[in-house]
C-alpha positions in Angstrom: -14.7 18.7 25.0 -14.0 16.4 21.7 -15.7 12.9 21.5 -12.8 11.9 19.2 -11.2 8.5 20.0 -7.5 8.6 21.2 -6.1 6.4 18.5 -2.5 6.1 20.1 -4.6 3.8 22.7 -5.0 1.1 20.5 -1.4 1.0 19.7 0.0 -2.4 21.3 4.0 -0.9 19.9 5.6 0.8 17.7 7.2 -1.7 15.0 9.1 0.9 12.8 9.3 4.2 13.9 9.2 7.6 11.4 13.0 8.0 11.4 13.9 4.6 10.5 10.5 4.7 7.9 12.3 8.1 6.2 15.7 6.4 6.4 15.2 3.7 4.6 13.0 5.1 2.5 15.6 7.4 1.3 17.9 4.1 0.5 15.3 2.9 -2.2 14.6 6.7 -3.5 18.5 5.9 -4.3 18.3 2.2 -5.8 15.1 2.9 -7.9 16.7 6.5 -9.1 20.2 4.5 -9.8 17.8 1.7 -11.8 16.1 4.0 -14.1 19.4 6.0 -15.2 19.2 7.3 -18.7 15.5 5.9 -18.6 12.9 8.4 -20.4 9.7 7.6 -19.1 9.0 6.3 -15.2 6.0 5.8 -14.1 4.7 4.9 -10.3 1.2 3.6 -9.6 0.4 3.9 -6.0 -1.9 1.3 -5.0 -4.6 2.7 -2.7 -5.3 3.3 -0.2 -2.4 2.4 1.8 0.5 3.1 -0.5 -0.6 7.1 -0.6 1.9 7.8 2.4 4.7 5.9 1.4 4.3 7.0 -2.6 5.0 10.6 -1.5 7.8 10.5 0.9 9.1 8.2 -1.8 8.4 10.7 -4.6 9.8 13.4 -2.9 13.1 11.7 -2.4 13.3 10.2 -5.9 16.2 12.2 -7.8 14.6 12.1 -11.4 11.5 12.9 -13.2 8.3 10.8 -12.8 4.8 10.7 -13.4 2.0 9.2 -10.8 -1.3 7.3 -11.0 -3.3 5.3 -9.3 -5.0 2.0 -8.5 -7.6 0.7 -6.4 -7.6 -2.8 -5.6 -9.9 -4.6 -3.0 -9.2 -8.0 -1.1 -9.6 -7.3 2.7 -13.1 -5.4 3.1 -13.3 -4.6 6.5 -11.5 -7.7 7.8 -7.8 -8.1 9.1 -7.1 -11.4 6.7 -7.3 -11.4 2.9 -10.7 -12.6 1.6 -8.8 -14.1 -1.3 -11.2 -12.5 -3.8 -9.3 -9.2 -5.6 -11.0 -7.2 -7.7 -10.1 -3.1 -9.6 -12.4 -0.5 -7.7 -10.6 2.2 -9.1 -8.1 1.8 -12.8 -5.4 3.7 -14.0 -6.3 7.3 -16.3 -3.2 6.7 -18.5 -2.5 4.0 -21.0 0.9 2.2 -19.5 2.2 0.6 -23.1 5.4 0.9 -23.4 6.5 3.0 -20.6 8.7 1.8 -17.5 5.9 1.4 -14.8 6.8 0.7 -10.6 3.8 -0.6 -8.3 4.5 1.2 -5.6 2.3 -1.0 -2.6 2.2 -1.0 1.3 2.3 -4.3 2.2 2.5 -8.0 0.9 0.5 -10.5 2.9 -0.7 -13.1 1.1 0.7 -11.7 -2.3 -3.0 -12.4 -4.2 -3.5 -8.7 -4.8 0.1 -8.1 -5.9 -0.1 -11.0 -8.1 -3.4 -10.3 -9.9 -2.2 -6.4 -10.0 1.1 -7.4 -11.9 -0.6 -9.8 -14.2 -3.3 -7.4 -15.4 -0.1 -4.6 -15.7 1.8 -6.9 -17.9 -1.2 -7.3 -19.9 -1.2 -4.0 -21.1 2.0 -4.2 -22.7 4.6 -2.0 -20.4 8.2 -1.2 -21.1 9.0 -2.9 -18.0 7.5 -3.0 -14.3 8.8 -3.8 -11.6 7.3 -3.6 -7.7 8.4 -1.7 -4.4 6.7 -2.5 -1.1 7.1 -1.0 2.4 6.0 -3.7 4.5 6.4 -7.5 3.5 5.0 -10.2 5.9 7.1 -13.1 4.4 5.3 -16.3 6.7 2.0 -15.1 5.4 3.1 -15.8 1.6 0.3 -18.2 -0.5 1.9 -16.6 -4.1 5.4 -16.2 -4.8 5.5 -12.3 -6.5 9.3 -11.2 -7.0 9.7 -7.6 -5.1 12.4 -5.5 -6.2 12.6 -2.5 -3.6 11.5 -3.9 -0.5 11.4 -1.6 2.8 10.9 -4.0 5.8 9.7 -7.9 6.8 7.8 -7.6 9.7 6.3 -10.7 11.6 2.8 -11.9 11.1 0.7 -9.1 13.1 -1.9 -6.5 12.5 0.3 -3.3 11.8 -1.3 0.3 10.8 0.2 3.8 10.6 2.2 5.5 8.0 -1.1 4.9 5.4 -2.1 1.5 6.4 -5.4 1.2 8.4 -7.9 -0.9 10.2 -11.7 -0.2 9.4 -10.4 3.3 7.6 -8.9 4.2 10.6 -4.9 4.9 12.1 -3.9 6.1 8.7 -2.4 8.7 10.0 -0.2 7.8 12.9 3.6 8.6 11.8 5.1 5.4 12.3 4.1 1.7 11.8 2.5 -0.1 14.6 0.9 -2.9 16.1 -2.8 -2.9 16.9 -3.9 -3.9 20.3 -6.1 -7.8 19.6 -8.5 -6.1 21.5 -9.4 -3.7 18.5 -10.5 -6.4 16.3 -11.4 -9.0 18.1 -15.1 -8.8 17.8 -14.2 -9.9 14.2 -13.7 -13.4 15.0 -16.1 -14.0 18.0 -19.0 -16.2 16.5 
């Protein structure tokens, strides 16, 4: 009786499945918790929308206290490239001076947003920052940006699940996949 679209449909394959997503996140939960030993203050900023998944299954794993905020950074619209132009929609509620701060992102394409991210961070005077990203798409790199916790390079496709999303959509699939062309192809037809 439901009108509702049958999202697994648009899934080409599954890239990294939930069980492999929660094992290695649980490997970084233990590098970052081993980094910040005998550290007072750890705070992770979840860049939004797409990191909201991944921050808490990361949170939840992490064996030490922590606080959380969060960010919302633009560059894509509702496109599947970059537009190259970032810009805040959305700042931090905490002052960050002085404290030990992780970006905690989805995905690195281009690394634009992750640059101009860091550089407005550092700005503001933190203890230290550093950045963990699920999803890194390495051939798509115009900025170097140095990535401490890194879960996965995946090859130059349009992935969603597991938080990431394509016109606000497919967020919530349990896994990482890759979306049919067919989806988005009316985006580059003239």
């Amino acid at each position: 009786m439901s009108n509702a679209r049958d999202l697994h449909a648009d899934i080409d394959h599954i890239l990294i499945d939930a069980a492999q997503l929660q094992t290695r996140i649980n490997e970084i939960a233990a590098d970052i918790t081993q980094t910040y030993e005998g550290e007072e203050d750890l705070l992770f900023i979840c860049v939004l929308k797409g990191g909201y998944m991944f921050l808490s299954d990361l949170s939840k794993a992490i064996a030490r206290p922590h606080t959380i905020d969060f960010m919302g950074i633009s560059s894509y619209g509702s496109g599947t490239q970059s537009s190259g132009a970032v810009q805040i929609i959305m700042d931090l509620k905490q002052p960050i001076v002085g404290r030990n701060v992780l970006i905690v992102e989805d995905i690195i394409d281009s690394g634009r947003t992750l640059d101009y991210m860091r550089r407005n961070l550092l700005a503001r005077n933190p203890k230290s920052l550093r950045i963990c990203s699920l999803l890194n798409k390495p051939s798509r790199r115009e900025i170097d940006v140095k990535v401490e916790y890194l879960g996965f390079d995946i090859p130059d496709e349009f992935v969603v699940g597991y938080g990431l999303d394509f016109d606000e959509l497919y967020r919530n699939l349990p896994f990482i996949a890759v979306l049919k062309p067919e989806v988005f192809a009316h985006l580059f037809k003239g």
